[in-house]
N, C-alpha and C positions, 0 to 999 in steps of 0.2 A: 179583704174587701167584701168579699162576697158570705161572712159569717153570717149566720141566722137566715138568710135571706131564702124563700121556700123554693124546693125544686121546684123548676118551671117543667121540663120534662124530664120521664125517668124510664129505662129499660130495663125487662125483666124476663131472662132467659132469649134474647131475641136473636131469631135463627133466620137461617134463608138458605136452604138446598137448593141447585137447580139437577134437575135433569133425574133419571129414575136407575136404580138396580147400579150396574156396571159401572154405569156414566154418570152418576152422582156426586156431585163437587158441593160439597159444606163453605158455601164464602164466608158465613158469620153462622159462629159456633158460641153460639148459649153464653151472650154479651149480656153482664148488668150496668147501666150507668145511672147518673143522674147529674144533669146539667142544672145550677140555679139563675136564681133571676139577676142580669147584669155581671155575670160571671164571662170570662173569656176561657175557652177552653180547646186545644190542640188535638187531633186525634190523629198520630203521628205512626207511618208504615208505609214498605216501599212497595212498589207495583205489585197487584194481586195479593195484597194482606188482606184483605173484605173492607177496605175503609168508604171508597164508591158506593159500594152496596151499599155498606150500614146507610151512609151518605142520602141513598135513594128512598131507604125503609123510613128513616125519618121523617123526609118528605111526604113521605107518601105515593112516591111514584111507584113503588114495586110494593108488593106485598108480602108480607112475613110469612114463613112456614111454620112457625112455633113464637112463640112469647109474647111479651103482652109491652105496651109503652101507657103510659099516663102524663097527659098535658095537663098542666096546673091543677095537679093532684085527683085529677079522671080519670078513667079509660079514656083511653081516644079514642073514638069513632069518627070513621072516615068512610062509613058508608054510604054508597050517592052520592054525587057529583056536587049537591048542594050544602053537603056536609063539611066534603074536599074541600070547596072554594070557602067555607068559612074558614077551616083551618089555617089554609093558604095567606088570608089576613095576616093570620098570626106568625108565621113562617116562613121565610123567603129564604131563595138562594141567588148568589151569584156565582158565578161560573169560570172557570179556567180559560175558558175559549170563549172571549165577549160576541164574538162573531155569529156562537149557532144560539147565542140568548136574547136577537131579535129578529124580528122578521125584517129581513129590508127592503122587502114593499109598504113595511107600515112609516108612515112620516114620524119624527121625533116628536114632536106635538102628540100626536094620536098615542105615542106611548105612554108618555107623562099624564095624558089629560084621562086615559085608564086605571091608572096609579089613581088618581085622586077621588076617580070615582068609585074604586073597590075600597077607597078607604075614607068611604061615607060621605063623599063630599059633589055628589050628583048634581046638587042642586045648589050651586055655588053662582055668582053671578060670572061673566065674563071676563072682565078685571078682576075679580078674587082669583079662579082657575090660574092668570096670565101671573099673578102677584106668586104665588104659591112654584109655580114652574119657575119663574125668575130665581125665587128666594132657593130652590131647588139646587138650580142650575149655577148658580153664586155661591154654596155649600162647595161644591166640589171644582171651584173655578174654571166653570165653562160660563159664555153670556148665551143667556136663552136668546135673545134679539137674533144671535148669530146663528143659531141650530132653528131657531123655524121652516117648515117649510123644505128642512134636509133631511135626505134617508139615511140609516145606520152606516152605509156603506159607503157615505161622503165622510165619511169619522177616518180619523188613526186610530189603533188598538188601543193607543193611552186614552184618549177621549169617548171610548167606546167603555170602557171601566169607569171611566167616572161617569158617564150615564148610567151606567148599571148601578153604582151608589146613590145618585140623584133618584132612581127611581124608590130605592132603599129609605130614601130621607123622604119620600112622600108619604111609603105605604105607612112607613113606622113599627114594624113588627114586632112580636116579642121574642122572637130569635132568628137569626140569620147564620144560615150554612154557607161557611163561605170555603169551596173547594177549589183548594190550589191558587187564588184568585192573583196572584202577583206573580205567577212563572213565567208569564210569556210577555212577558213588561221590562223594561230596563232598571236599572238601578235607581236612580231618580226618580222615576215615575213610582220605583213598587215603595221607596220609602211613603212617600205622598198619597197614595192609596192607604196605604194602613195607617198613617193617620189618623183619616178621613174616616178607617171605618173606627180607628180607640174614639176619634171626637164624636162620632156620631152616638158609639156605646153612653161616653159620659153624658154628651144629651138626653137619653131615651131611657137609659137604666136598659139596652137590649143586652141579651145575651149570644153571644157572637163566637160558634165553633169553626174552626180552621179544620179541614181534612188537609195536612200536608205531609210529603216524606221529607221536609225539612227541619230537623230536630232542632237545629241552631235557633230560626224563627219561632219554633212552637217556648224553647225556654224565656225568649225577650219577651214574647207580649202576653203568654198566656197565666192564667191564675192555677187553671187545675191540665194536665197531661193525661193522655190516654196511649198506652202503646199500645201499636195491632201485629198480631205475625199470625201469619196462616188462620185468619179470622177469629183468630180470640185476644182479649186485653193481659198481654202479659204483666202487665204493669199500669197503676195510674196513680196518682196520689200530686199532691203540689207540684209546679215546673222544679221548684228547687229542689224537693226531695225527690224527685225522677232522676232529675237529669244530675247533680250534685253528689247523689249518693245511689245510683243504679244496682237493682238486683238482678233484676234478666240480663242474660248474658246477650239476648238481645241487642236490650238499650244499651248498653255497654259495648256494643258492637258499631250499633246506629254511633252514638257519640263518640268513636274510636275514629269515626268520617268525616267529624267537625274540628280538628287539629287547636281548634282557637275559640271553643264555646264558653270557655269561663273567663276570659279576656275581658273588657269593656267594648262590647258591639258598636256601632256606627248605623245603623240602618244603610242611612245613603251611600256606603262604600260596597252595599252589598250585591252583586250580580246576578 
């Protein structure tokens, strides 16, 4: 699916030390990747592999100690805040815990109608803004009518995740990190979330990475796999030649945990 199609972003050697001498921990150790455009892509490792990190280095929330990345075939520069918030267009995340990804003093409206305006639409008239949040909000079956005017904290978790995608279908990015984003959801709900975010992919051609330590998940929807252990990629190549034919004893460990990976999956039986 994703043949021919140019990298959208790419890593090259990219590291991140914290701390000096003694006390020096390597979370991501001289990682190369390259994600393309409209590609689905897994980066799969269990607690403390460096996948958060890489996670945060991409974004741009932390900074690199070593290596270099290229957005559609650039450097990236993300220096200055006004550089950042261009980036940021282009990039978004949603989050494991919908909870600490809004302020809940900000009203639902005031979120949305943010969304619209970082993504060039400032000068929309009133009923365009109102059109646009509806059609939002009817993406991810919530009624905008009924979230006006409510804070994040009048939500359930499931409805707090599909705002977090509505805002997603506003901004329109050209990749979206989506870390862990269905763990704290029920079965039903995480089928219907991921969905939401493959229909929103086939709309937009975005490119859409999963930080998960669910291997099961990363083989059903992804195009290309990334293993992490102790901050380096032991492994990446196709879901099916990853998980199918494993050479880390790693991966082959990870998927020793999933008893029933090569079965026909269910999404919604899944817990």
């Amino acid at each position: 699916m994703s043949d021919g199609k140019m990298a959208i972003l790419n890593g090259k050697g990219v590291t991140k030390v914290f701390g000096l001498g003694d006390k020096k921990t390597v979370a991501v150790d001289h990682v190369d990747f390259s994600f393309k455009k409209g590609e689905i892509i897994s980066i799969v490792g269990e607690s403390g592999s460096g996948k958060t990190t890489l996670f945060k280095m991409i974004l741009g929330l932390i900074n690199m100690t070593e290596g270099e990345m290229f957005f559609q075939e650039k450097p990236r520069d993300i220096k200055g805040y006004a550089k950042k918030r261009e980036y940021w267009k282009n990039i978004q995340a949603i989050f494991q815990d919908p909870f600490s990804s809004f302020n809940m003093f900000t009203k639902i409206d005031s979120v949305l109608l943010d969304c619209i305006n970082l993504s060039g639409g400032k000068n929309l008239s009133k009923k365009e803004k109102d059109e646009k949040m509806t059609e939002a909000c009817s993406f991810v079956n919530l009624k905008y009518a009924e979230l006006t005017n409510k804070y994040p904290f009048e939500l359930s978790g499931g409805q707090m995740q599909r705002l977090m995608i509505a805002r997603i279908f506003l901004l329109k990015p050209r990749i979206l990190m989506a870390d862990e984003p269905t763990s704290m959801i029920d079965a039903c709900s995480r089928a219907t979330i991921l969905d939401m975010l493959l229909k929103l992919r086939d709309e937009t051609d975005m490119t859409v990475v999963f930080i998960t330590h669910d291997i099961g998940l990363a083989y059903y929807i992804s195009d290309t796999v990334y293993i992490m252990e102790h901050g380096k990629f032991v492994e990446h190549g196709s879901a099916e030649e990853v998980i199918i034919n494993p050479q880390a004893a790693y991966t082959k460990r990870l998927i020793s945990d999933v008893p029933k990976i090569h079965e026909e999956w269910d999404l919604s039986t899944v817990s």
